[in-house]
C-alpha angles and dihedrals in degrees: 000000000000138000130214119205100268085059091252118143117250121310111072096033095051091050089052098053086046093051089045095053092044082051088059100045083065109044127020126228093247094051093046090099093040091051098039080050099054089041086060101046088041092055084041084059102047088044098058095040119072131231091272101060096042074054097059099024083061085047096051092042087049087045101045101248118150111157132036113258119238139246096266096040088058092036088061087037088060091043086056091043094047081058101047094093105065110228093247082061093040082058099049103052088044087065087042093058099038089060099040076062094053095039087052092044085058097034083053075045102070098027082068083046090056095043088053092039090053090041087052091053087046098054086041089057089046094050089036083064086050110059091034074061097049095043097048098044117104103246088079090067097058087062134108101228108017119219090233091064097050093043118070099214115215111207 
C-alpha cells in the first residue's frame, strides 16, 4: 500500500505523482523558469491590449503576417483597393444612392404630412369639445334667438 506525504493511504498521493510526471513530460526542469517566464510576459501582454489588438494580432498570426507593412506597401494596397469596384458599377451604385436620398427625403416627407395630419384631428377634436360646450351652456336658453336653432348639427 502507498503513502502520500500527509500519511493518507493511496488516492491523492498517487494522482499527484501522476500529474507531476505528465507535467514533466512537458516541460523539462531546466525550462520551468523560462516557461513560467514566458506564461507571465504572455498574460502582461494580454492585459495591457485590448480586445481589439489580440483581435488583429490572432488575424495577422492565422494569416501569416509578421512584420508591419510599410507606407508605400499600404499606399499601393489602398490604389488596388480604390479600383476594386469597375466605373459601370460605380455607376450604378452612384444612381442607386442618389434615389434612396430622394426616396428618404419623401418618405421624411410624408411622415411630416402624417404628424401634421394627426396634430390637425386632434385640434379638431379640441375645437369639436368646445362648441359641443358652447352650444350646450345655459345661457343659450335666455336668447332670443338661440344658436341651436340657426345651426343644422350633423352627428
Amino acid at each position: 500500500r502507498k503513502w502520500n506525504e500527509r500519511g493518507g493511504g493511496e488516492g491523492k498521493g498517487e494522482e499527484v505523482g501522476e500529474a507531476m510526471e505528465r507535467l514533466q513530460k512537458l516541460i523539462q526542469p531546466n525550462q520551468v523558469v523560462q516557461a513560467i517566464n514566458k506564461f507571465v510576459n504572455d498574460r502582461k501582454g494580454e492585459a495591457e491590449a485590448g480586445p481589439a489588438a489580440k483581435f488583429m494580432q490572432k488575424i495577422e498570426e492565422g494569416m501569416g503576417v509578421k512584420e508591419k507593412n510599410t507606407p508605400s506597401e499600404e499606399k499601393l494596397f489602398w490604389e488596388r483597393m480604390s479600383n476594386v469596384i469597375s466605373p459601370s458599377s460605380w455607376s450604378t451604385w452612384s444612381h442607386l444612392e442618389s434615389s434612396l436620398k430622394a426616396y428618404n427625403a419623401l418618405l421624411e416627407s410624408r411622415a411630416s404630412g402624417i404628424k401634421n395630419v394627426n396634430d390637425l384631428t386632434e385640434q379638431n377634436q379640441n375645437l369639436k369639445e368646445l362648441l359641443n360646450q358652447y352650444l350646450g351652456s345655459r345661457i343659450n336658453e335666455e336668447l332670443i334667438v338661440p344658436p341651436t336653432d340657426t345651426i343644422k348639427l350633423g352627428k
